[in-house]
Each structure stands twice: as structure tokens, then as C-alpha cells.
C-alpha positions in Angstrom: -14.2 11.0 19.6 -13.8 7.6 17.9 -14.7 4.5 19.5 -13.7 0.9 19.0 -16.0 -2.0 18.6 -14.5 -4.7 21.0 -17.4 -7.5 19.5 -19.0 -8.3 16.5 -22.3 -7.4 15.6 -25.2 -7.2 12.9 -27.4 -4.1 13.3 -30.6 -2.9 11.0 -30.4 0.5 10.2 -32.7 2.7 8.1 -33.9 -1.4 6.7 -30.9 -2.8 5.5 -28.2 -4.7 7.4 -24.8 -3.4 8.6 -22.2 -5.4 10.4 -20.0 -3.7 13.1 -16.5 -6.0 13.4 -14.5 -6.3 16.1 -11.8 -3.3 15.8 -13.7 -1.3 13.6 -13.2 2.3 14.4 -16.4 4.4 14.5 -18.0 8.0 15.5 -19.2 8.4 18.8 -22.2 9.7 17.6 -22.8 7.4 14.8 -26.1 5.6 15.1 -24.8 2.1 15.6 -23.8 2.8 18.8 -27.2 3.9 20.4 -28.1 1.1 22.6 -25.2 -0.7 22.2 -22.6 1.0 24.2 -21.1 -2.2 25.7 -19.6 -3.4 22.5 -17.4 -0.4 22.3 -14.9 1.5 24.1 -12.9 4.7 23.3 -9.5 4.6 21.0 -7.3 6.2 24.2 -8.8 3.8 26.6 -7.7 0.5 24.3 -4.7 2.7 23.8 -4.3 2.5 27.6 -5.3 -0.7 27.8 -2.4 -1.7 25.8 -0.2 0.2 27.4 0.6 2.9 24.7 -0.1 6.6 24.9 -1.4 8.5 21.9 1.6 11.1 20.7 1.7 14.2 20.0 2.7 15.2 16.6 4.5 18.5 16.4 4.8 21.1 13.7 7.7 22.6 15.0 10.6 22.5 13.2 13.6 20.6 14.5 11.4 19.6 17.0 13.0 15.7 17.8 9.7 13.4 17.9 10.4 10.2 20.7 8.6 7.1 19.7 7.1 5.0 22.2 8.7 1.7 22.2 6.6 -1.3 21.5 4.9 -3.1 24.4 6.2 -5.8 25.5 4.4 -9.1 24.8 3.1 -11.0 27.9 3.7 -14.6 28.5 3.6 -17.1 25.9 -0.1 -17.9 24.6 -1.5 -15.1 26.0 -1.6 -13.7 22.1 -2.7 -16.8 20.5 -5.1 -15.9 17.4 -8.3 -16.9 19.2 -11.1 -18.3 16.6 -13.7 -16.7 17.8 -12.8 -13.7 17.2 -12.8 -13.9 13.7 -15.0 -15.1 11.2 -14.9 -18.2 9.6 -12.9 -17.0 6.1 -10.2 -15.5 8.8 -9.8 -18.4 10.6 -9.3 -20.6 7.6 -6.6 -18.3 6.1 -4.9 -18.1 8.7 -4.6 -21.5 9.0 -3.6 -21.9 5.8 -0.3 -20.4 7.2 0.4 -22.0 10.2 2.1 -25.5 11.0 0.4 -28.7 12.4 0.9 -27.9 16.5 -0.4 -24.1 15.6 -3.4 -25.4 13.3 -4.6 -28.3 16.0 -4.6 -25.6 19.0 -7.1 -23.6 16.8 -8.9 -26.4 15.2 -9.7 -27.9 18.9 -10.4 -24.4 20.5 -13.1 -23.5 17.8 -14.4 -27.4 18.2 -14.8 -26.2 21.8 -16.6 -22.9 21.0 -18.6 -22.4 18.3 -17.7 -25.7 16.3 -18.8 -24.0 13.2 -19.1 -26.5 9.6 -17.6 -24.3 7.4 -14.3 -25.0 9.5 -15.5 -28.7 11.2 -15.9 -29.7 7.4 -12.3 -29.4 6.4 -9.9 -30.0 9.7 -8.6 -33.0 8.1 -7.5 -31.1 4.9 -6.2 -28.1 7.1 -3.9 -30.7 9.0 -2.5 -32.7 6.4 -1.6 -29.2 4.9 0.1 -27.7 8.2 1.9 -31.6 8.0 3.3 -30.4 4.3 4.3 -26.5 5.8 5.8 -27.9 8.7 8.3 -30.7 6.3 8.6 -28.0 4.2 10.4 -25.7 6.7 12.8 -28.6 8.2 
């Protein structure tokens, strides 16, 4: 069965490093998981979770395959890209395509959380350059 890593980790094994990301799919019986059984769940529970079924793929032929419909998205903000949930190099690129309302949400929630440098260190560039996206697009 394959698991889900719902948070980012670093892990030693066998003396050299491996990092685990959140949403990476691994074995159930892969060793990254001894021990650290809280940072994953199984694929059908997320599926669940998100209110989707896995289907079942048929050989027969003819057969007429239904596809589930997408989920409906809850309401607004509740999908916002959340910064720390991703790693620095994420967050910047994605805010290389967002406007200035967008960019200044993120930029104040990661000041709130984990405030890293590599981010801190260039909100004024990142806003002057949602300013330009955002004149751009009126």
C-alpha cells in the first residue's frame, strides 16, 4: 500500500541524508516510515479526505468508465498557498506569479511563521514586481 507524507522531513538512512516532502508518495514498508508513522497517511484515506473515491479501471470492452466529478472547492481562502508548506525556492516562484494583494497575504503569513531570510531579504523586490504584474494585466 502507498502512503502519503503529510509533513516534511530529513531522515539519516544507511549515513547519508534523505528528505521526505510533503505529498511524496512512498511504500508502506519502506524504511523512512519506521518511527515516523505520524507524518504519513494512506493514498485512499487522503483520497477520502478529499472527497474522491479511487476508480476502478476496467478491461472490459465497451465497458462506459464514469468519472468522478471534481470536488467542489470550499469557501474562499480556505486553498490559499500556505508558505509553510513549501520551501523557500517554492514560495518565491510562486510569487513570482502572483499580483500585489496575493504576494502581501503570503509575504505577511511567512513573516508570521517561519520569517525565513532567504524570503524576508527580498519582500520589497517581490512587491514592486506583483505592482508591475498587476499594471500589466489592467
Amino acid at each position: 500500500m502507498a502512503l502519503r507524507c503529510i509533513r516534511s522531513f530529513a531522515a539519516y538512512q544507511e549515513g547519508k541524508p534523505r528528505v521526505v516532502k510533503a505529498g511524496a508518495l512512498v511504500a508502506d514498508d519502506d524504511p523512512v516510515v519506521k518511527g515516523r508513522e505520524a507524518s504519513f497517511q494512506s493514498v485512499d484515506a487522503h483520497l477520502q479526505k478529499r472527497g474522491r473515491g479511487v476508480e476502478a479501471a476496467t478491461a472490459d470492452p465497451g465497458t462506459v468508465r464514469t468519472l468522478t466529478p471534481p470536488a467542489e472547492t470550499g469557501p474562499p481562502g480556505t486553498d490559499a498557498f500556505d508558505p509553510a508548506q513549501h520551501v523557500t525556492k517554492d514560495v518565491l516562484a510562486y510569487l513570482d506569479t502572483v499580483g500585489e494583494a496575493e504576494a502581501l497575504r503570503v509575504l505577511d503569513a511567512e513573516a508570521a511563521g517561519e520569517n525565513r531570510a532567504g524570503i524576508r531579504k527580498v519582500r520589497d523586490q517581490v512587491l514592486q514586481d506583483a505592482r508591475t504584474r498587476d499594471a500589466a494585466s489592467e
